[in-house]
ZALUMMAR-954832 format. One record per residue: residue in one letter; x negated, y, z of N, C-alpha, C, O in turn. Coordinates in steps of 0.05 Angstrom, whole numbers, plus 5000, padded with zeros to 4 digits. Example, Ala and Ser with C-alpha at 12.3 -4.5 7.8 and 13.67 -1.06 7.14 Angstrom:
# residues 2
A473648865156475449105156473649345156471549345169S474349555142472749795143474250015157473250235161
***
This chain:
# residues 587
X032009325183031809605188033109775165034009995169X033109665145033409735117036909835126037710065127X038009655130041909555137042309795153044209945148X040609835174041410015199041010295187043010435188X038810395174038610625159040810685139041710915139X041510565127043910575114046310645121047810815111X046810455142049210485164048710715180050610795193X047210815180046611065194047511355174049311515179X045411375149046611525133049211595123049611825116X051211385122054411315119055211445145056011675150X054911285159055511515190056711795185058911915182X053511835186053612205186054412385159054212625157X055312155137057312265119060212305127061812475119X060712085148063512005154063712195178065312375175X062412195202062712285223061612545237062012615260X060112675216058212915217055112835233054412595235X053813015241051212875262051212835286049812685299X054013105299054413015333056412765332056712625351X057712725310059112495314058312165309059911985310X055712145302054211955299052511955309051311745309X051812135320050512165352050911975379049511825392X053512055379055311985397056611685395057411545414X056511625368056711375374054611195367055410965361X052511225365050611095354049211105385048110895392X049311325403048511345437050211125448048710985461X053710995450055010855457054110485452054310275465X052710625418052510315408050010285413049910055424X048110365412045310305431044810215453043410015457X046310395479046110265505048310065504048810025528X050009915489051809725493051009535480051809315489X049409525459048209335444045009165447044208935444X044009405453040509365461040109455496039509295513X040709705500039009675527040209495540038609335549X043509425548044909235564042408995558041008935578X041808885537040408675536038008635551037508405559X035908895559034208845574033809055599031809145611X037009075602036409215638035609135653036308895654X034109205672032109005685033509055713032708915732X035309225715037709305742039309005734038008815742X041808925719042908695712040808415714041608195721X037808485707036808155703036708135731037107915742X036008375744035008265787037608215797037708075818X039908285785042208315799043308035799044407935819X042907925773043107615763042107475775043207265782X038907545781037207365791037907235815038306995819X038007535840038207445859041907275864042307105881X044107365845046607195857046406985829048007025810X044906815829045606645809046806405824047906235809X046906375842047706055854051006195853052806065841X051606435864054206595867056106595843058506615842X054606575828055606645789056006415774057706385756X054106225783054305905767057205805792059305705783X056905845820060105725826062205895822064305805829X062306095813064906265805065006195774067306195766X063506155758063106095733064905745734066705665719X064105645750064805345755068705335755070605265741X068105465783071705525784073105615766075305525758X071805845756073105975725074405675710076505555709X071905645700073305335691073905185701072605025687X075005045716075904925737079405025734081404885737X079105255729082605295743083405385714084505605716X083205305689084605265671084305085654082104995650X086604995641087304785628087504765598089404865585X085104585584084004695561083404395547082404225562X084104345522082004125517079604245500077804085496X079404455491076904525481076904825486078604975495X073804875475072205175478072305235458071905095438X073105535461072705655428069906025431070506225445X068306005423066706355435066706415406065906295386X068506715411068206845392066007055389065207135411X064907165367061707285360062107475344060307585331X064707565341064007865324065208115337067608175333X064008215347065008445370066208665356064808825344X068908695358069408995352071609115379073009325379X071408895398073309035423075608875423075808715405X077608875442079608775445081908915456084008815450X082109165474083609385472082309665447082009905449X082109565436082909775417085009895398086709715395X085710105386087310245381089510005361091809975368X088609875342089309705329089509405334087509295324X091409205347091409015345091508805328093608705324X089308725317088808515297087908275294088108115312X086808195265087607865265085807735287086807515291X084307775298082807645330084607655350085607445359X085207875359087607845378089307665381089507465396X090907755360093207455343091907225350093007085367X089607145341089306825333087906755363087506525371X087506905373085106805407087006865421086906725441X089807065424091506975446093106765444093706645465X094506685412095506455406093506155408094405925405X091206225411090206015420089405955445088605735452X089706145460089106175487092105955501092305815521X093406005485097005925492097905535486099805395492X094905505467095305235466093405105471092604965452X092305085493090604955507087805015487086904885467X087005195498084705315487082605425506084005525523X079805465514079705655529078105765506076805645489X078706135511077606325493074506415501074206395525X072906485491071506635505070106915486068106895473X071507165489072607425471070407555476069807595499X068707665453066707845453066908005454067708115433X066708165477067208505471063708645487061708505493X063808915491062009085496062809245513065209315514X060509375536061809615550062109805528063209995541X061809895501062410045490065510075479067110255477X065409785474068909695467070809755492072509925490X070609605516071709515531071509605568072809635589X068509605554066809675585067409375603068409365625X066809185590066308995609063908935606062708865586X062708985640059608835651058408575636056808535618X060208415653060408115645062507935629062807855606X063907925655066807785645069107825661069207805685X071107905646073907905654076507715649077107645626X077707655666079907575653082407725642083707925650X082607555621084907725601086707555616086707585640X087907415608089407125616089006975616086806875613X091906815621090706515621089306345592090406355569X087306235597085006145578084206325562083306265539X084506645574082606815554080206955573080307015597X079006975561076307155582075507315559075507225536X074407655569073407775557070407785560069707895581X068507725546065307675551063507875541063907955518X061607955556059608185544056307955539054107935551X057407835519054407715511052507915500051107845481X052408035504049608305510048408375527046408515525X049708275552048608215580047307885583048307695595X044607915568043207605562043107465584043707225583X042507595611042407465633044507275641044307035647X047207485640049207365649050007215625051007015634X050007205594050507015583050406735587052006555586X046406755595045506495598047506305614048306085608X048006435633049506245650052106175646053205985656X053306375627056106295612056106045592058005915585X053005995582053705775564051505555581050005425566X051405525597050305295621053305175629054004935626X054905425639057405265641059605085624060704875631X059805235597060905155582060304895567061904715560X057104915565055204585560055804345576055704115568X056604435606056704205625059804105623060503925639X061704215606064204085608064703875575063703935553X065603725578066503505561068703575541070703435537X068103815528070003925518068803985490066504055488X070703965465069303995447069504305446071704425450X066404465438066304725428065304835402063504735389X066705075395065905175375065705535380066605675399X064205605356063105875353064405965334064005855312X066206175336067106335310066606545309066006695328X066806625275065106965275066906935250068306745242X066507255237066707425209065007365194062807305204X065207365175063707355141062307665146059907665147X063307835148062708055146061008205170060108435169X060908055190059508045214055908145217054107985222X055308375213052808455202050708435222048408455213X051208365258050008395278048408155283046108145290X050807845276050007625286048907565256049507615233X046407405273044007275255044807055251046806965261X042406905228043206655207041406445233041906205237X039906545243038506435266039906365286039506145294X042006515300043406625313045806275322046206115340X046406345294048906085282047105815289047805645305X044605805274043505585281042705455312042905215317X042005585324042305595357044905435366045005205375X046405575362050105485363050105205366050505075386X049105085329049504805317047504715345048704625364X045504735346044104525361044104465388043004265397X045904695408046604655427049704505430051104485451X050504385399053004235404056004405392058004275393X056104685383058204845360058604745346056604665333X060704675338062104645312062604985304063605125321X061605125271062105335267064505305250065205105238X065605535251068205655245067105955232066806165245X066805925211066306185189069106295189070806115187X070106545191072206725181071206895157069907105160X071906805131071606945108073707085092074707045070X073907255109076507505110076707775093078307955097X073907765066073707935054071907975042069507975049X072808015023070008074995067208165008067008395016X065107995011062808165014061408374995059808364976X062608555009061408844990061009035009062409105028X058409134998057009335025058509535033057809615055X060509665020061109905029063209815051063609985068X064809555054066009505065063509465096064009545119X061509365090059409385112058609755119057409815140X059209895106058210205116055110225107053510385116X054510025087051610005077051710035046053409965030X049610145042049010135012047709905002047209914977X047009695013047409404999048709225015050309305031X048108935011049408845028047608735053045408655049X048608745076046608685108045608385100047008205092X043208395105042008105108042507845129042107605130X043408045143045007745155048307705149049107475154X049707825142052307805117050907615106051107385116X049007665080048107535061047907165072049206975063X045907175090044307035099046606735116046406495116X048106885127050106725138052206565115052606315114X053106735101054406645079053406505055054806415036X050406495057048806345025049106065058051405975056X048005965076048705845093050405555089050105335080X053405765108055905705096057605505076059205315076X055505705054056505535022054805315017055405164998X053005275028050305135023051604855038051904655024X052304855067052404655082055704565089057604705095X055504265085059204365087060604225118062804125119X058704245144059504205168061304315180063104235195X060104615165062204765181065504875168066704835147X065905005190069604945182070305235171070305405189X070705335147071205595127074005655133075805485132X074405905139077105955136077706205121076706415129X079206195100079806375079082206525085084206445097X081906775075085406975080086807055056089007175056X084606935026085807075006085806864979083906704983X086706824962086806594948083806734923082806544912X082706924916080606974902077406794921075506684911X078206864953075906724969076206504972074106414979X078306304971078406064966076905934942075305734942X077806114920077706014897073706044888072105934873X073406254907069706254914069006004925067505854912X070205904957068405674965069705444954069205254969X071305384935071305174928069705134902069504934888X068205434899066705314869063805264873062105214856X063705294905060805324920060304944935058304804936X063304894946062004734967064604554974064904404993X066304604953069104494949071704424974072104644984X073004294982075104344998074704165017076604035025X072404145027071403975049070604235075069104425073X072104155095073604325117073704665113072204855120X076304615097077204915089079504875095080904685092X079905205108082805295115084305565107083605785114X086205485093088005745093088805885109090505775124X088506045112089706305129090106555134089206685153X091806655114092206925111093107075132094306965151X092407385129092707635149096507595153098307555137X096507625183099807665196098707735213096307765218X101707785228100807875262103907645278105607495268X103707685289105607565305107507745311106307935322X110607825310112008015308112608095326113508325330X112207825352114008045374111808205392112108255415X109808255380107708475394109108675375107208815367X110308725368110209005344113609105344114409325337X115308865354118608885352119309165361121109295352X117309255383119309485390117509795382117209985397X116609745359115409965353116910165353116510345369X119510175332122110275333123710195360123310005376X125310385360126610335390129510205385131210285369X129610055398131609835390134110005390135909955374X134410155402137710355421137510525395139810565385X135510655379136410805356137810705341136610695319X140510585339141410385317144310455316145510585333X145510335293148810445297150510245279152310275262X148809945292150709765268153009695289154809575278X153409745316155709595329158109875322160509855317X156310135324159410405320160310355292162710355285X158310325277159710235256161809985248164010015239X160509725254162109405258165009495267167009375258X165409735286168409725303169309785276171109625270X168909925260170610055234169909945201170010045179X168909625213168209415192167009575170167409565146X165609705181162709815163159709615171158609545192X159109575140156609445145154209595147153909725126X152209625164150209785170147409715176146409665198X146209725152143409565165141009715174140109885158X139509655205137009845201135509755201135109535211X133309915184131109695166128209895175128510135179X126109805178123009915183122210025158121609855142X122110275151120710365123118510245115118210195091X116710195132115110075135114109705123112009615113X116709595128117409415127117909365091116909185078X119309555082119109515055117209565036117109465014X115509755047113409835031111109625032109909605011X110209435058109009255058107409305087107409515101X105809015095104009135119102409195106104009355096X100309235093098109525091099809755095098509855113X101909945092102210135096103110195121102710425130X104210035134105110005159102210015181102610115203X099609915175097609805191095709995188093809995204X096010225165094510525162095710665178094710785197X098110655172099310895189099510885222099911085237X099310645231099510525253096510725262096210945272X094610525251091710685253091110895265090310945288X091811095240091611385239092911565261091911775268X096011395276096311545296096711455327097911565345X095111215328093211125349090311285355089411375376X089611275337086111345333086311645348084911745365X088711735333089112115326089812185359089412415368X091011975375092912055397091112005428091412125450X089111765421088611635442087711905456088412125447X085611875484084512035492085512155505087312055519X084912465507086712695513088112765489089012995492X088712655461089912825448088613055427089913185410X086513065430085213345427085313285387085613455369X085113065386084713075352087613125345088113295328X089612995355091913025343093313255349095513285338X092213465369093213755372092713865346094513925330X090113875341088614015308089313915289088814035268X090813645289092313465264094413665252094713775230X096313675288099113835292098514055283099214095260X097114245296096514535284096914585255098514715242X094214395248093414445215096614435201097514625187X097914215207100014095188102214345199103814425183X102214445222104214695231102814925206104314995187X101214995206099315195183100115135165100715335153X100714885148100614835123103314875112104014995092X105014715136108014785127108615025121109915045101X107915215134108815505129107715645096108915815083X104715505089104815575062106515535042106315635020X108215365050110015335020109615084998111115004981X106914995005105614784985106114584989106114505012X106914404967107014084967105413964987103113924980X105913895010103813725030103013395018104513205014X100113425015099513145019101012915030100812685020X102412985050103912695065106112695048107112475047X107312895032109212855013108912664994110312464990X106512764981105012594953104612314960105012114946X103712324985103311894993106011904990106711864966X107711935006111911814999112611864979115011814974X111411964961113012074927111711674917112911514903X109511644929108011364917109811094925109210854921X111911214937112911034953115910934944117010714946X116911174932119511174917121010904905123110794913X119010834881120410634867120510344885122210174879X118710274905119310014916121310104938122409894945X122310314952123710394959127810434946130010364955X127010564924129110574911130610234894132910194889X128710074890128609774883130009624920131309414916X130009684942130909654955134109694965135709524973X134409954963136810154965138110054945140309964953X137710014916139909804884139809514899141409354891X138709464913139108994913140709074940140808864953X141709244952143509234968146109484974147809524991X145009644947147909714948148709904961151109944961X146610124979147410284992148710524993147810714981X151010545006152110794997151611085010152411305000X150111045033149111215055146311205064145610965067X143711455070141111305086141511485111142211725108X141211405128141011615150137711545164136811335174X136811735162133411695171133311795185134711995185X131211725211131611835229127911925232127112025253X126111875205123611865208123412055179125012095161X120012185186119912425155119512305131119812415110X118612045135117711945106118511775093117211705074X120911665100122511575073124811805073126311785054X125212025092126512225084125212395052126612495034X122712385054120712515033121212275012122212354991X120612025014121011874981123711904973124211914949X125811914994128911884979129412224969130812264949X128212394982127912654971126412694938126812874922X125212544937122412434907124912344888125112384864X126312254900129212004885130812234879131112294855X132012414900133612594888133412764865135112784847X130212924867129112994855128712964823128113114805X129112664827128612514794132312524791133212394772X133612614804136612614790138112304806140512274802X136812104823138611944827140012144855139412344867X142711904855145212014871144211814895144011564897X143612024910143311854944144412034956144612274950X145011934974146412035004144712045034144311895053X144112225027142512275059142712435079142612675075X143012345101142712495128140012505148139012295154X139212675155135612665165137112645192139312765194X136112505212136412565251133712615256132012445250X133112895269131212905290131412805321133112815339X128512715316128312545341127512675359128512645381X125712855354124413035375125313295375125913365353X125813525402126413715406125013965400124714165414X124213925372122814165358122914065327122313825323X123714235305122914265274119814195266118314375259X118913905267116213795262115413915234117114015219X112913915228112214005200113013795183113113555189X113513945152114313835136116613765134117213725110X118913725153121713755150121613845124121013695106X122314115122122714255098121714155076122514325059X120413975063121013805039122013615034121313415022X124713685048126013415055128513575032128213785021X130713385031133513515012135413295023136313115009X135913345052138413205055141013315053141113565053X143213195052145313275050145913355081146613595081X145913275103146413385130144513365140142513245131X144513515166141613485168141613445214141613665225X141713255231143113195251140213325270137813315262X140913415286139013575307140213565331142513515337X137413625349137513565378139813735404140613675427X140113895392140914095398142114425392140114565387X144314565391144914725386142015005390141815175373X140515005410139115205408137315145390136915355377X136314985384133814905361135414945331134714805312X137615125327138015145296136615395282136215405257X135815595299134115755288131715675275131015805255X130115415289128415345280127415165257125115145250X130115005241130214875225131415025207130914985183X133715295217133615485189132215685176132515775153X130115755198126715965190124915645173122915715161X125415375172124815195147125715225129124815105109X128115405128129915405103132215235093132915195069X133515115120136014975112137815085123137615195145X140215065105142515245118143615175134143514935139X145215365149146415285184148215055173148614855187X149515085144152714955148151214585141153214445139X149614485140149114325139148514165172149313945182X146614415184145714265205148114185229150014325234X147613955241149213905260148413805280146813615276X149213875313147813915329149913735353151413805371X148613435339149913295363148413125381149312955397X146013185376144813125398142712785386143912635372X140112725393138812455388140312315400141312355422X140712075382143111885386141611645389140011525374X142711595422142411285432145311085427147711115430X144310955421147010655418148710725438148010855458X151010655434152710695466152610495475153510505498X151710215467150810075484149110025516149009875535X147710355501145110355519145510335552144110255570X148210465551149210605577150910335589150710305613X152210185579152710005592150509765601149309605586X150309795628148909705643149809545664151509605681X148209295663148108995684146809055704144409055698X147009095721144109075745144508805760146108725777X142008665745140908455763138608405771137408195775X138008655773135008635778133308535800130908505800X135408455824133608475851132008615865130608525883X132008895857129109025863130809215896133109275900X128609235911129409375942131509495940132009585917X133809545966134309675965134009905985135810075989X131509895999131210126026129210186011127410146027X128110255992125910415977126710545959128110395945X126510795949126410955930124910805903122410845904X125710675884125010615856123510825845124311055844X121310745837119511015819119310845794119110595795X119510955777119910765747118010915732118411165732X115810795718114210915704113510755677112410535675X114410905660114010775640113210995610114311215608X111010885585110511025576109910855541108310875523X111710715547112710585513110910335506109710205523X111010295476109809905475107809985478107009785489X105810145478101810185479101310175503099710005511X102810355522102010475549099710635553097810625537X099610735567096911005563094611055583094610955605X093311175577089411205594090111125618089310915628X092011315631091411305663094211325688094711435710X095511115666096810945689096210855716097110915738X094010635709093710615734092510665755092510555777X091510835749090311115768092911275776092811345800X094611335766097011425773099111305780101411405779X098611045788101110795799098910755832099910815853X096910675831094410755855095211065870096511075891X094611225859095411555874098011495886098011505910X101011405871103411385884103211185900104011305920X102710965909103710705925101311005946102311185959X098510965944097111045955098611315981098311316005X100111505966100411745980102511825980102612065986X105411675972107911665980109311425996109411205985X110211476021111211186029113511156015114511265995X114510916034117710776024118610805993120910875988X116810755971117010755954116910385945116110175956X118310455916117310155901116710215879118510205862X114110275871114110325833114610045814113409825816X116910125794116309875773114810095749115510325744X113009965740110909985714111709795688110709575683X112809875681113309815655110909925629110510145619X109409605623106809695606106709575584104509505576X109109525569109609515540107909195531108108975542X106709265514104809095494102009085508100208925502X101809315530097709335533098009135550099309175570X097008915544096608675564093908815579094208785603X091908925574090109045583090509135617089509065639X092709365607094009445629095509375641095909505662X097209125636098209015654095808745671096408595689X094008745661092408595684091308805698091808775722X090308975695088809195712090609245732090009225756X093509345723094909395751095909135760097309155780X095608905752096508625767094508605782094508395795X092508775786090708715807089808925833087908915849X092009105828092809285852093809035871093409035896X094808875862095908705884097208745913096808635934X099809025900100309125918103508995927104708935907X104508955945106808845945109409105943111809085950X108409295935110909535931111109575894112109775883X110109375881109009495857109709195835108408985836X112109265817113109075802111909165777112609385770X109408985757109209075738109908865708109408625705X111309075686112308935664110908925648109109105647X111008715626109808785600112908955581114209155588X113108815558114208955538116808695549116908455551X118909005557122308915558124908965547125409185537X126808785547128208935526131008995543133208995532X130809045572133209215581131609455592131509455617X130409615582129409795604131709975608131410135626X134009985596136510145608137210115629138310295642X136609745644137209665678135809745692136909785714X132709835690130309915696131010155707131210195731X131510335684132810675690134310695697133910915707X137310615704139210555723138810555744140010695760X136710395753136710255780134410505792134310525816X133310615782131010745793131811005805134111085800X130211135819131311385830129911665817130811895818X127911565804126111785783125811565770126011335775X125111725745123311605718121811745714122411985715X118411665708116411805704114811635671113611425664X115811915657115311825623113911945612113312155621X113011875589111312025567114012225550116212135545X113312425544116312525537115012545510113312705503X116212325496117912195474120412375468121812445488X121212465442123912435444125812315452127012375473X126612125437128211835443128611735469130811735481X125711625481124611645506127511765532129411675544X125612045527126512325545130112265539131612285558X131112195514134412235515135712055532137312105550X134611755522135111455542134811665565136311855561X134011675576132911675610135311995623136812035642X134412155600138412395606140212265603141812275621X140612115584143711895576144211785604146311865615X142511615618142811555641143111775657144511695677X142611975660142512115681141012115707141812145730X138212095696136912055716134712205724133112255706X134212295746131212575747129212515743128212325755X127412675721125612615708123912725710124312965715X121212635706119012795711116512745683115812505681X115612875669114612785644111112805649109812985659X110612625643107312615638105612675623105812585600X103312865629101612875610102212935578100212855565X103412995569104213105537102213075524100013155533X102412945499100312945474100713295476102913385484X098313505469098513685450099713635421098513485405X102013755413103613745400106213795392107114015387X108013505389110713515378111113375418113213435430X109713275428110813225458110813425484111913405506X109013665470108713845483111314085485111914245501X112513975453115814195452116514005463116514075487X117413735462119513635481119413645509121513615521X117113695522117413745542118113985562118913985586X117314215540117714455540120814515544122214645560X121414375523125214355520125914225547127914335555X125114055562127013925585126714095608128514125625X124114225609123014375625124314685637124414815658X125114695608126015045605128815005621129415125641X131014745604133114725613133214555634135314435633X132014505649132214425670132714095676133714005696X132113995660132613665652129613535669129513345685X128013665663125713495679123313605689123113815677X121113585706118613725704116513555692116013325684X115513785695113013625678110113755685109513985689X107913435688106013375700103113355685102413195668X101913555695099313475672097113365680095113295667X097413355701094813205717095713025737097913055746X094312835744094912565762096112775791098212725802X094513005798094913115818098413155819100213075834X098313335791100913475790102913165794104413155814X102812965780104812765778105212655809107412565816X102612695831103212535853105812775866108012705875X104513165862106213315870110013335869111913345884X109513345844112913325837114013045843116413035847X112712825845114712605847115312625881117612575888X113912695896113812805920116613035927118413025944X116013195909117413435903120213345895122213445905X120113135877123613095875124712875883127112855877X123312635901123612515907126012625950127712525964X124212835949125312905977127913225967129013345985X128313265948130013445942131913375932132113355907X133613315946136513145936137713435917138113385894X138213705925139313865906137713835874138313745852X135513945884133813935848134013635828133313615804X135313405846135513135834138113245824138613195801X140213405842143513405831142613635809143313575786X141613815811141814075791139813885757140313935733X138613755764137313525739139713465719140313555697X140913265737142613135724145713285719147813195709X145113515731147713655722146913725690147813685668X145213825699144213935670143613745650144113815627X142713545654143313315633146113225619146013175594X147913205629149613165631150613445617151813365597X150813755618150813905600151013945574152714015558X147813865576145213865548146013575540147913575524X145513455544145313065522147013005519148212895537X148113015494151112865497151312505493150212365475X152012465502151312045513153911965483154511725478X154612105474156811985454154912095426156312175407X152612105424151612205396152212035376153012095353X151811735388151511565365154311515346154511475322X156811525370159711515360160511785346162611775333X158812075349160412235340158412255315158912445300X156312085306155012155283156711935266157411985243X157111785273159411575265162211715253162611725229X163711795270164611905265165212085241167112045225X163012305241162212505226161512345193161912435171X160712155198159811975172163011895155163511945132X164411785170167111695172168611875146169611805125X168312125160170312395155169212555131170412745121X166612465123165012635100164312495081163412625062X164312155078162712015063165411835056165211645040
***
């Protein structure tokens, strides 16, 4: 009780009192009441013969030599993909079967879902339906084990022992200093404690370490009898297309035997900075948006005072492993197309070194903080948006207005796609995350437009691509994460997008009629504004509105020609060669 009071008080330092309210209401009924609803135990009761043979088949139709149940719940679509994910879908991949703890609070799964193949998502907080999950798993000839966190404050030292005697092999994950504050407690949780004095005590079970200081702990406890190394990664190609592959300009360059490399800022500074910032604007965005409108605001407010912004001061911290980069290769040019190594190489100028910089905006509005930038040119979306980058205070003769630059690759396009050709293509796509309510809005279209074919393109959310793999509609092609979606947009007759900058240009580059979704409040709210005004796309804020206009431009062959006239206008499809160019003739 002691742990929970604690964890409580931290809370409502961190989250105020309606905000620990609110989730302390989420984590109650997902944690405790689920456990003794007495609606779930009758529900169990009466289909148990129904649940032990679907439980049977479950196993039955995958191919595994062992069980692995994981025990430390923090969700499995959540905003951050981490080291559980990683290691239970790569184990799911080598003959594994998983079995993934999540919560209706996490996840909102009842019981059990399938993720994929040999992964299942499990709500062991639903005791009823547990029971019968490990009846099944007992009756197969398979070796199993139980893995959890070191830091795991929920599951008991009792808990583990249960495990051992029904036949677990444990698997400790000791992934971090036990220290309370990292628990959200002012000491440390007694079952932390309790599991880990355990642990060190008995040496059955199998330890796995992430840091060479916690190594250097259990080998002075219980020595190198089944211990494993294993430090924090992720697997890269969930993350490859964070950046968009088409922002790039090493082939315009190569024609004119210029060497050109593009590199992840991110990348050099290290993953912790890459995996905060990741964080911060997942967390800020999910939802409706509503936090990251007041993010946008505030930081719109602040710019205008004039004052050193905080996000400055983190990239000033960033400089010298930065500038240690830029000397071991020699660079004679940075062209950034993001604010914050525009801000450390600005920190560099500042201190007197000679860099060469050009800023590209990506998005169709002057974001905050621009203006503590000091580039030498400065490349923008468009000729009408120069008012707005020179009320920041840069002068016109710098800015240049050739438009967000896609590869010219982008546009040369293969079509082999196979996809109908007596159906109208609806292409919906909304980057590597994918968003709330897709498939409520791929359901509304098959549902209430005929002679259609939607492809769904759903990035990285494996989440969402099983949910709509179970529309099980035969008009409805859905992707994970691809790397021609230029054939995609080609071939389609609308595109229905999150308006992205970048995004929104690919899909004008093609020339194709567009209809934009739902806008973060924000920097997506000018870009959409911008396609909107000039006539490049409409834009949808509700499932209603998205079924209306695709309707709407799907049967208007003029408003499809007046689209793409105007695209064709506005975007110029040669940005990347005339920034090339422009580099050529000045540098």
């Amino acid at each position: 009780m002691k742990d929970k009071l604690s964890k409580v008080k931290n809370l409502v330092k961190k989250y105020g009192l309606t905000g620990t309210i609110k989730k302390m209401t989420g984590y109650i009924y997902s944690n405790y009441i689920v456990r003794i609803s007495m609606k779930e135990k009758i529900y169990v009761a009466l289909n148990k013969k129904e649940i032990r043979k679907r439980l049977k088949r479950m196993l039955e139709r995958e191919d595994y030599d062992r069980i692995v149940v994981w025990r430390s719940s923090f969700g499995w679509d959540v905003p951050l993909y981490q080291r559980p994910q990683h290691i239970f879908t790569n184990f799911a991949k080598q003959r594994t079967l998983v079995l993934y703890e999540v919560t209706r609070f996490t996840d909102d799964v009842k019981r059990i879902k399938r993720q994929s193949e040999n992964l299942y998502l499990v709500n062991f907080m639903n005791k009823a339906f547990a029971n019968y999950i490990f009846e099944a798993i007992e009756q197969q000839e398979k070796p199993r084990y139980v893995q959890f966190y070191s830091t795991d404050w929920t599951l008991t030292k009792g808990q583990i022992e249960e495990y051992e005697r029904r036949g677990y092999k444990v698997v400790y994950e000791y992934i971090d200093d036990l220290n309370p504050h990292l628990a959200g407690t002012d000491e440390l949780p007694v079952n932390v404690r309790e599991k880990y004095e355990k642990t060190m005590k008995e040496k059955d079970s199998i330890v796995v370490v992430t840091a060479d200081a916690l190594q250097r702990d259990v080998l002075s406890k219980r020595g190198d009898s089944h211990l494993v190394f294993s430090c924090n990664g992720v697997d890269y190609n969930h993350f490859h297309n964070e950046i968009d592959p088409d922002f790039k300009f090493e082939k315009e360059f190569a024609e004119y035997n210029i060497n050109c490399h593009f590199v992840d800022y991110f990348d050099i500074l290290g993953p912790n900075a890459k995996k905060h910032s990741e964080k911060i604007y997942l967390n800020t965005t999910k939802g409706n948006g509503s936090l990251f409108k007041i993010a946008y605001k505030l930081g719109e407010a602040y710019s205008k005072t004039g004052i050193t912004s905080p996000v400055y001061g983190l990239n000033k911290l960033a400089k010298n492993k930065l500038y240690s980069y830029i000397q071991k290769y020699n660079y004679d040019l940075i062209i950034s197309p993001h604010l914050f190594p525009a801000m450390a190489i600005t920190t560099l100028k500042n201190d007197g070194k000679d860099i060469k910089l050009i800023n590209v905006a990506t998005d169709y509005h002057a974001v905050p903080f621009w203006e503590e930038t000091k580039p030498d040119y400065f490349v923008i979306p468009h000729s009408s948006l120069k008012r707005e980058f020179i009320e920041k205070g840069f002068k016109e003769e710098i800015l240049l207005d050739l438009g967000i630059s896609v590869s010219s690759s982008f546009s040369k396009v293969k079509n082999n796609l196979n996809l109908p050709t007596n159906k109208d293509i609806v292409l919906i796509t909304s980057g590597s995350m994918g968003f709330g309510k897709m498939k409520d809005i791929v359901k509304s279209l098959l549902d209430n437009i005929p002679n259609i074919y939607v492809v769904a393109i759903c990035g990285n959310n494996q989440t969402l691509y099983s949910a709509l793999k179970e529309l099980n509609n035969k008009n409805l092609l859905v992707k994970g994460f691809i790397d021609n979606i230029n054939e995609y947009i080609a071939a389609s007759a609308i595109v229905l997008t999150k308006p992205g900058g970048l995004t929104s240009t690919e899909v004008a580059t093609l020339r194709k009629p567009m209809i934009h979704i739902m806008p973060i409040p924000g920097v997506e709210n000018y870009n959409a504004r911008f396609f909107e005004k000039n006539g490049l796309s409409l834009v949808s804020n509700s499932i209603e509105e998205v079924l209306t206009n695709t309707n709407k431009l799907l049967k208007d062959k003029n408003l499809q020609k007046s689209m793409i006239e105007n695209q064709a206008k506005i975007i110029n499809k040669n940005s990347a060669n005339d920034l090339v160019n422009f580099v050529l003739t000045h540098f």
